[in-house]
MIDOSE-1310 file (N, C-alpha, C; in nm, 2 decimals, decimal comma, always signed):
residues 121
xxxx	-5,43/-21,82/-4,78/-5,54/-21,86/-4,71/-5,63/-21,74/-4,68; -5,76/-21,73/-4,69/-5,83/-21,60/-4,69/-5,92/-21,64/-4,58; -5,95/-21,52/-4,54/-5,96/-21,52/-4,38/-6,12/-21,50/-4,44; -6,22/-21,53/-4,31/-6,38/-21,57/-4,29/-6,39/-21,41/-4,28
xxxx	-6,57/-21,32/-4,32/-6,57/-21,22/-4,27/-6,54/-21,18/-4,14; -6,60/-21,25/-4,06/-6,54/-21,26/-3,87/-6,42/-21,21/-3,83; -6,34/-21,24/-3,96/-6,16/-21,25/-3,93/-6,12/-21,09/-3,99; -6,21/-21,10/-4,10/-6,19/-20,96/-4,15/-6,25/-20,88/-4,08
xxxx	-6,34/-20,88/-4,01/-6,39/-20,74/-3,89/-6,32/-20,75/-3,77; -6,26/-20,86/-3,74/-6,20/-20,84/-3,60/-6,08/-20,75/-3,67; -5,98/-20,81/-3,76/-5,86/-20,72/-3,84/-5,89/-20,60/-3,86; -5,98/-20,59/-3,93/-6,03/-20,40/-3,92/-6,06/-20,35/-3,83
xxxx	-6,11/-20,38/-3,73/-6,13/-20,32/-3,59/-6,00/-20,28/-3,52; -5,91/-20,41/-3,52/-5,80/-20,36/-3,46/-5,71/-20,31/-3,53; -5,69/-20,26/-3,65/-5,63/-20,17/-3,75/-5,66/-19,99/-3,66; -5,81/-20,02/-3,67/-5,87/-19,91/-3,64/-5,82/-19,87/-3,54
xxxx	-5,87/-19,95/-3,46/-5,78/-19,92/-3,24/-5,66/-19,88/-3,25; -5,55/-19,94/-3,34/-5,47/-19,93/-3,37/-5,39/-19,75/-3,40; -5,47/-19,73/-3,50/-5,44/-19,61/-3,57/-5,50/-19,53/-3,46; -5,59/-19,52/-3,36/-5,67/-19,44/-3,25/-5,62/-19,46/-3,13
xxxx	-5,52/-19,54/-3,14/-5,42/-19,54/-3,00/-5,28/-19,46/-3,02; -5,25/-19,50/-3,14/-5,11/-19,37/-3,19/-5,15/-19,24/-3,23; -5,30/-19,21/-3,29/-5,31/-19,08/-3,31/-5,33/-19,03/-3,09; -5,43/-19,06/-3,03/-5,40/-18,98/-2,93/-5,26/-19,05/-2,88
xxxx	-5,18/-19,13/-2,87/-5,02/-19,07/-2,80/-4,99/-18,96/-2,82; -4,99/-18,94/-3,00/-4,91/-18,82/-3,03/-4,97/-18,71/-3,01; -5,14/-18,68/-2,96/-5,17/-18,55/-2,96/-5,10/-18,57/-2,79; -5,12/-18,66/-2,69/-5,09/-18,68/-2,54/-4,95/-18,59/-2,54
xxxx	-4,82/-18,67/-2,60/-4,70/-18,65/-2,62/-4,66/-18,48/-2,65; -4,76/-18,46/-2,73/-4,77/-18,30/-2,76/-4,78/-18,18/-2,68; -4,92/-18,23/-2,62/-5,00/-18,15/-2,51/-4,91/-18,15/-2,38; -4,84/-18,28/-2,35/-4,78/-18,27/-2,22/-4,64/-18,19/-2,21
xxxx	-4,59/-18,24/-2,36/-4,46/-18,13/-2,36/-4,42/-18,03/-2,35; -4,52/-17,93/-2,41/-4,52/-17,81/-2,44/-4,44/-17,78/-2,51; -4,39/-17,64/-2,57/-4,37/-17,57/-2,64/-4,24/-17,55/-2,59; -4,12/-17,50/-2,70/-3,99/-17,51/-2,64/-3,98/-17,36/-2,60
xxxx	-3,89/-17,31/-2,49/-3,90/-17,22/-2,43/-3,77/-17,15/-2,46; -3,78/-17,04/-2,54/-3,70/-16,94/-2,66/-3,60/-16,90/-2,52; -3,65/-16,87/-2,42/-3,54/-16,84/-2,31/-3,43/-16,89/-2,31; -3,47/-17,07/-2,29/-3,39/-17,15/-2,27/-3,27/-17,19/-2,36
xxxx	-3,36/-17,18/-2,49/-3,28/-17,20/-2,63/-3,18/-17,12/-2,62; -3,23/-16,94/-2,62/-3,09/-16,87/-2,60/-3,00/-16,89/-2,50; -3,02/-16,90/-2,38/-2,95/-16,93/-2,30/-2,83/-17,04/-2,30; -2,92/-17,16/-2,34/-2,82/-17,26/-2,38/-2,68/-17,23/-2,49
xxxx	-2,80/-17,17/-2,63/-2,68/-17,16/-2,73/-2,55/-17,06/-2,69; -2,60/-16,96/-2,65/-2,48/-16,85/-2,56/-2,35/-16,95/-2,45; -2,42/-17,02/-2,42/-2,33/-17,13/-2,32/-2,24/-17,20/-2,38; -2,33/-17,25/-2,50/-2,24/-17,36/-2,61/-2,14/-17,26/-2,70
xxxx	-2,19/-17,13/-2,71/-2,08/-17,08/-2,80/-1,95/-17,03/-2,68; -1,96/-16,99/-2,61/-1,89/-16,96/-2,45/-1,76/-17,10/-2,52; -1,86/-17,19/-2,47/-1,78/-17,34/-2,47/-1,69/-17,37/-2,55; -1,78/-17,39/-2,70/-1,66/-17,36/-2,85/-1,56/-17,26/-2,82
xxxx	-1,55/-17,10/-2,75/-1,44/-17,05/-2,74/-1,34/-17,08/-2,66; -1,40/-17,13/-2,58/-1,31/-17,18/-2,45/-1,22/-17,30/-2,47; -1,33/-17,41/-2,61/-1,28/-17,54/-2,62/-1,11/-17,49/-2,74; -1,16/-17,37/-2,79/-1,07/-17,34/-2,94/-0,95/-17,27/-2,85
xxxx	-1,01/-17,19/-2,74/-0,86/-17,12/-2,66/-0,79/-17,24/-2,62; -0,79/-17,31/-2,54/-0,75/-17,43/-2,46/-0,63/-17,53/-2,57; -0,74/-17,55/-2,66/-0,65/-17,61/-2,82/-0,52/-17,54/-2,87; -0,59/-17,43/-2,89/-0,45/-17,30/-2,92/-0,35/-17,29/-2,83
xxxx	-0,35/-17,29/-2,72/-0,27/-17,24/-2,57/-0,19/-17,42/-2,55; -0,24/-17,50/-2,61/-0,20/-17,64/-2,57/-0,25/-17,66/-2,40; -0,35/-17,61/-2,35/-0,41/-17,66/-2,23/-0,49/-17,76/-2,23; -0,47/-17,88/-2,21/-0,59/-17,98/-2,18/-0,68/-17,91/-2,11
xxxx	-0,66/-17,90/-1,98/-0,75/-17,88/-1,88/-0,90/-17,75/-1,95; -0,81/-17,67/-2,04/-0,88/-17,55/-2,07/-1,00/-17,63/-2,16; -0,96/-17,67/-2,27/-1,02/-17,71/-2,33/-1,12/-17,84/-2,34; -1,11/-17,91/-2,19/-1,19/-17,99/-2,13/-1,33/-17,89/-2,09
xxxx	-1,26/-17,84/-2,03/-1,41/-17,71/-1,93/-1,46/-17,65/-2,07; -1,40/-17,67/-2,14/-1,52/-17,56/-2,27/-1,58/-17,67/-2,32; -1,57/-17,82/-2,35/-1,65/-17,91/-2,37/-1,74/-17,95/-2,27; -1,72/-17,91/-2,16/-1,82/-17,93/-2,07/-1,86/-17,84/-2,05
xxxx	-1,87/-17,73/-2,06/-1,96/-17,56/-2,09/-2,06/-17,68/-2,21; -1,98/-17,65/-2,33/-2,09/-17,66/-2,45/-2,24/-17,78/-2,39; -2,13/-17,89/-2,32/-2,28/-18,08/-2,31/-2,37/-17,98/-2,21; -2,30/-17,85/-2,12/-2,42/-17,84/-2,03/-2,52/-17,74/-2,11
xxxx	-2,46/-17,65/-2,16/-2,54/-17,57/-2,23/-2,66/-17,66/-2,33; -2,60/-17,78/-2,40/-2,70/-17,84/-2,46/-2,80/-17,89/-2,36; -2,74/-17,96/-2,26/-2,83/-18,02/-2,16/-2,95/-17,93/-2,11; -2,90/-17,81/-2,08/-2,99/-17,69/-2,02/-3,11/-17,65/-2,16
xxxx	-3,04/-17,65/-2,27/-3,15/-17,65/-2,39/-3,26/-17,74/-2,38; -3,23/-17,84/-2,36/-3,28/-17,94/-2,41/-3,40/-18,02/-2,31; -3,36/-17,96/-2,18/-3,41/-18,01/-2,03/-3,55/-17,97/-2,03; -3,63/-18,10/-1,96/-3,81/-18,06/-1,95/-3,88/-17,97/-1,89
xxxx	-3,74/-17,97/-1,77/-3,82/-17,83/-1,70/-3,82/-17,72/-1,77; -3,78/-17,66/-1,87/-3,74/-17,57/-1,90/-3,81/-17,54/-2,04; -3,92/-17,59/-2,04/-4,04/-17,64/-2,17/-4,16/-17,52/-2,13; -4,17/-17,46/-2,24/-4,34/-17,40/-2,17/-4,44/-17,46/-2,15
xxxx	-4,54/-17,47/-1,99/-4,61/-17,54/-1,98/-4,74/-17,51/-2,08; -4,82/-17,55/-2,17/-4,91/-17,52/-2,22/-5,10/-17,54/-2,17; -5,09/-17,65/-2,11/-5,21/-17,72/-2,06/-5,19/-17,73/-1,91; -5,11/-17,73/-1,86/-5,08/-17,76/-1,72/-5,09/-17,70/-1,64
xxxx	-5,04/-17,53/-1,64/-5,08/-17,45/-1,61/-5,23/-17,39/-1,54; -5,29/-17,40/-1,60/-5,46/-17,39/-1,60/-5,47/-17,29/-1,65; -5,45/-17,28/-1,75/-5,50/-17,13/-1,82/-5,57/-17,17/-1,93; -5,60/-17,35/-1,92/-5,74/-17,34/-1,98/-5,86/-17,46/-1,95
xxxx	-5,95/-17,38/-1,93/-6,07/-17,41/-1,83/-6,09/-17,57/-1,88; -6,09/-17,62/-1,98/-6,12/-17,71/-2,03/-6,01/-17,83/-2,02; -5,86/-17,79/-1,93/-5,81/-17,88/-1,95/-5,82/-17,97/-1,79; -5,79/-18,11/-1,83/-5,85/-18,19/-1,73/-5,75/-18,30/-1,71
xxxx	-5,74/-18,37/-1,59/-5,61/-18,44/-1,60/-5,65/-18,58/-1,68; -5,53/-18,65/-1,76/-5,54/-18,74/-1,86/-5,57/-18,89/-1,81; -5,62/-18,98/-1,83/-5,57/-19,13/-1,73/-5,46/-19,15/-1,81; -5,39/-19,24/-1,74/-5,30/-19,29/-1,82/-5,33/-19,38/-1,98
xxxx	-5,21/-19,44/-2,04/-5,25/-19,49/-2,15/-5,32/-19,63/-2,09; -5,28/-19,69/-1,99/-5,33/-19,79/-1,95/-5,42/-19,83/-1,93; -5,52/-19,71/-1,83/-5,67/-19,68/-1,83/-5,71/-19,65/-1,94; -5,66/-19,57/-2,05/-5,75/-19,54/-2,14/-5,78/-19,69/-2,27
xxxx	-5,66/-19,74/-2,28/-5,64/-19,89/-2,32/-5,76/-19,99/-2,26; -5,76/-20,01/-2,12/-5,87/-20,10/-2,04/-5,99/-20,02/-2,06; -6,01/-19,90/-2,06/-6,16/-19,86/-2,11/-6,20/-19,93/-2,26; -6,12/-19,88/-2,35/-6,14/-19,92/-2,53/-6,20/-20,04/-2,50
xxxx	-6,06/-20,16/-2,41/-6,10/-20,30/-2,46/-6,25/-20,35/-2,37; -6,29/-20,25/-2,24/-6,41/-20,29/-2,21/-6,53/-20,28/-2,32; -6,50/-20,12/-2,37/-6,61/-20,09/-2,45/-6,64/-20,17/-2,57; -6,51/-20,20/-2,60/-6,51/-20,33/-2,76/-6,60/-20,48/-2,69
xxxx	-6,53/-20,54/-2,59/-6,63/-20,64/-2,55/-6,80/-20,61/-2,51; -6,79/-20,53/-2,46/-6,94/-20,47/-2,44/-7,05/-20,47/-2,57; -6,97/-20,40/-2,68/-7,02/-20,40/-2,80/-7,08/-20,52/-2,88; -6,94/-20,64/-2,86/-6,98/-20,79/-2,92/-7,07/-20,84/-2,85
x	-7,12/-20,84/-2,75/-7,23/-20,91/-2,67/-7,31/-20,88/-2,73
């Protein structure tokens, strides 16, 4: 069944919206995260290798208990890698004059679909 031109410009419009709502998430998703924070990284990995020796002494010695606490060195050490606070802030900061706080996706969604209705009138 082949669609009326009408049907083909509403489809291409929202193709369009489409692709212009996932390109800014991902710049959003970017900008808010920041940058991973090399401190952290080492810190963590140092923890997780701590852990693997602790998990490998414990194994060797036949200690459960030992080699429990080295697996739980390593999940915290990952956890501490991996954690948001511990992200460099890039935009948030204010160290740049131009950055400004975002609306949500929701507001910026209800703006689009006003401006699209506005347009067809």
């Amino acid at each position: 069944m082949a669609l009326s031109e009408h049907e083909q410009r509403l489809l291409e419009e929202m193709e369009r919206g489409l692709y212009a709502s996932e390109a800014d998430s991902v710049v959003t998703s970017r900008a808010s995260g920041g940058g991973p924070s090399y401190r952290a990284i080492v810190i963590g990995s140092l923890i997780i290798l701590a852990g693997v020796g602790v998990l490998i002494g414990g194994v060797a010695g036949g200690l459960i208990w030992l080699g429990l606490i080295g697996f739980v060195a390593m999940l915290g050490g990952a956890l501490f890698m991996f954690d948001p606070k511990n992200r460099v802030q890039t935009a948030k900061n204010g160290s740049s004059p131009k950055a400004k706080p975002r609306d949500s996706y929701a507001d910026r969604a209800q703006q689009r679909w006003e401006e699209r209705m506005d347009g067809e009138r």
